[in-house]
Residue, then its C-alpha position, 0 to 999 in steps of 0.5 A: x732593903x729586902x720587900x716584905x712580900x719576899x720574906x713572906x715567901x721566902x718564910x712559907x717556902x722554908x715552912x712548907x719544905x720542912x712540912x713535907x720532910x716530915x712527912x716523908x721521915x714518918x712516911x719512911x718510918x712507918x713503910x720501915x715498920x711495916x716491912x719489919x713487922x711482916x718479916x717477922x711473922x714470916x720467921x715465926x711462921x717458919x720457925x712454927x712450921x719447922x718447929x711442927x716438923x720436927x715433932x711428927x719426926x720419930x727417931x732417937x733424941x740426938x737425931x731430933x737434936x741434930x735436926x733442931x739444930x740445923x732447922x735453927x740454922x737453916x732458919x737463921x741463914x733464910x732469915x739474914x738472907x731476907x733481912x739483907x735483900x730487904x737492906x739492898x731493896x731499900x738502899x736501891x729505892x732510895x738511890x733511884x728517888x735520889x737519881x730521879x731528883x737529881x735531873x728533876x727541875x726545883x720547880x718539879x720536886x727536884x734539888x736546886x740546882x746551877x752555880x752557887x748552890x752545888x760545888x760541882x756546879x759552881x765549878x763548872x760555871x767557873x771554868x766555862x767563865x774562865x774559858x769563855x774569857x781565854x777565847x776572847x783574848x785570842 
């Protein structure tokens, strides 16, 4: 039979993971929504300044459509260009907070780790045991 003590912390540590899995998931999605946000102003603020260009430009109308066209283009390129640096930006964050945890012990925020708990440790503990065994019998 299992000490009620150990449930009760067993039950206060699950409860606190999922406390701070929240709060990093809204964490996330506000810096997400933040980010969002500024690139657009950034666009607009582009598009306005190109768009005010454009009007002070004299010329023929199929010069000032022509213009606006590749203005248009040109702000749709700069925009792809940062919306997927952005992606890259926070996939590369991301991978370095995963790395980080990954050599991190349990006790310091990092992953449990050791046999039973990942596949791949548990193989190698598996085959150091077998290996251990096969050396004895020599």
């Amino acid at each position: 039979m299992i000490p009620v003590n150990d449930i009760i912390v067993l039950v206060s540590a699950v409860v606190l993971l999922i406390g701070i899995a929240a709060v990093s998931a809204a964490n996330g999605y506000m810096y997400n929504k933040k980010t969002l946000r500024k690139t657009m102003q950034q666009y607009n603020s582009m598009y306005n300044q190109k768009r005010n260009q454009s009007r002070t430009n004299t010329g023929n109308r199929s010069y000032n459509n022509h213009n606006n066209m590749q203005m248009h283009q040109q702000m749709h390129d700069d925009f792809n260009r940062q919306m997927n640096q952005q992606m890259i930006d926070e996939m590369n964050r991301h991978a370095m907070e995963e790395s980080i945890k990954s050599v991190t012990p349990f006790d310091h925020g990092g992953y449990v780790q050791g046999p039973g708990f990942n596949p791949s440790d548990t193989a190698a503990q598996q085959m150091n045991d077998m290996n251990n065994m096969n050396m004895g019998m020599f």
